[in-house]
N, C-alpha and C positions, 0 to 999 in steps of 0.2 A: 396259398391254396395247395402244392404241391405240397409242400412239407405235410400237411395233415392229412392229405390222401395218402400218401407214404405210411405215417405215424398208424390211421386204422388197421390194414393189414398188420402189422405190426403187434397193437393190442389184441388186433382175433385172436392171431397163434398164442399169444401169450396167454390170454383167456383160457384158450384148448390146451396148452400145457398144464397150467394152473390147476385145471378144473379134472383131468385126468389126473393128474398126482394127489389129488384131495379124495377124491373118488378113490383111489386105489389104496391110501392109507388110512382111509375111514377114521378119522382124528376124532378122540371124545374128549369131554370136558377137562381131564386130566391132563391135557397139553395142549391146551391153549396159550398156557405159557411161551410156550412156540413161537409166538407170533413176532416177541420181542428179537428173535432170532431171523427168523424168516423175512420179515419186511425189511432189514437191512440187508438180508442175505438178495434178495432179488432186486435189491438198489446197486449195489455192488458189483453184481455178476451185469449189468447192464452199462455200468460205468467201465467195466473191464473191454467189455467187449468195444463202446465208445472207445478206450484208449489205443486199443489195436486197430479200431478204422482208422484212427485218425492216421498212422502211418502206412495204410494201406489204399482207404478209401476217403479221403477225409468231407467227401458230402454227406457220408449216412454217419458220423461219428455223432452229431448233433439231433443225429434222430434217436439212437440209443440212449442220447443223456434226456432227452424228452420224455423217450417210454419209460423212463424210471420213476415217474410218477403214475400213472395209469398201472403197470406194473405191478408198485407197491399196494394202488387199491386195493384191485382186483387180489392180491396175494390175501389181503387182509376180510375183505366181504365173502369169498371163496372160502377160505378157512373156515369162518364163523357157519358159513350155508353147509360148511361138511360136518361141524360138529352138531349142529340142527337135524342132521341127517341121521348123523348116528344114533341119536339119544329117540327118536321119533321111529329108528327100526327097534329099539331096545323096548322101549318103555311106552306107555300109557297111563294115566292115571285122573282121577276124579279130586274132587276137594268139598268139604260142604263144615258149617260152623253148624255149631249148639252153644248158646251161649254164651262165653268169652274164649272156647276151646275150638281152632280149626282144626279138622282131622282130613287126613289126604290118604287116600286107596292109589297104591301103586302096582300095576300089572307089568312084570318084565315078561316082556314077548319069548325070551331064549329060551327059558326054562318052565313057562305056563305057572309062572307063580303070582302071589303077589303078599303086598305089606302093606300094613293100614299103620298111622303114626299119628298123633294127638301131637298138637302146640298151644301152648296158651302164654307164649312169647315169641314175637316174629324173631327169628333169624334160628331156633332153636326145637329141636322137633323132640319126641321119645315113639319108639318102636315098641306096638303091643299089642299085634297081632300079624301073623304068619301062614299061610295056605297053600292049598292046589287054588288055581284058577283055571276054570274050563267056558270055555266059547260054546256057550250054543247057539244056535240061529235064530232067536231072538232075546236072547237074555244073556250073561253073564253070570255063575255061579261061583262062589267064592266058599271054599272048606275049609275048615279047620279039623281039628283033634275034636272040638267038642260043639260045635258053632255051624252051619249053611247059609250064607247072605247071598240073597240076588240084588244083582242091577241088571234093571231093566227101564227102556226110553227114560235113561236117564233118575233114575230113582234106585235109590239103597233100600232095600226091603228088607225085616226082620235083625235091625239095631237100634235098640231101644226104643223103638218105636214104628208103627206101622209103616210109615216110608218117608225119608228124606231126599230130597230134590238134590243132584248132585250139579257139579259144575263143574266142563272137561276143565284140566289142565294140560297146559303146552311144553313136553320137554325141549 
């Protein structure tokens, strides 16, 4: 029972270091690859530090090669929550079909734009339409060069047809 009241402490800080270094590097999709690095990088640096108690302290040396599991989680579900994070301040976006074609309305928060893209093969999109995107306080306005679509509670107004029910999607 003592070793795992030991071991929580232990996992807090680790959680709190974790989660500040994810938080402060705001990791997107594009390095997730990371992971394959970082989950041994904090198995390691855990085992290291186990190696030096053991000639120093050798009762906590076994609690370090313990946290190397908890550790590893956290490295790995922390990471994922910070790339969730990033894409969710970036981006917004809707999804709705018309017949065998899904089309997705994507809003990037940075630059108040957005992009609408047709698929009528999953895994594979095409971009074909371009805008301002403006927030009003109750609707959505989407510009083009030639084009005005609103969303509003959830409905696309004035594309091909007088309104389509849309469906959020989750970056």
């Amino acid at each position: 029972m003592k070793f795992w009241i030991r071991l929580l402490p232990l996992t807090i800080i680790d959680f709190v270091i974790i989660w500040l270094w994810v938080r402060q590097s705001d990791p997107d999709p594009s390095v997730s690859i990371g992971l394959v690095l970082l989950i041994p990088f904090v198995v390691v640096v855990n085992l290291i530090i186990a190696v030096i108690l053991y000639w120093i302290k050798r009762q906590y040396s076994l609690l370090f090669v313990a946290n190397a599991v908890p550790s590893a989680i956290l490295m790995y579900y922390l990471f994922i929550a910070g790339i969730d994070r990033h894409q969710q301040l970036r981006y917004e976006g809707w999804s709705f079909q018309l017949k065998d074609t899904v089309y997705r309305v994507t809003h990037s928060k940075l630059d108040s734009s957005f992009n609408m893209t047709y698929s009528t093969n999953p895994g594979s999109s095409t971009s074909f339409l371009d805008g301002k995107f403006t927030n009003n306080k109750n609707y959505y306005l989407l510009i083009t060069n030639t084009t005005k679509y609103i969303i509003k509670n959830d409905y696309l107004f004035n594309f091909r047809s007088d309104s389509i029910k849309l469906i959020k999607v989750d970056y």
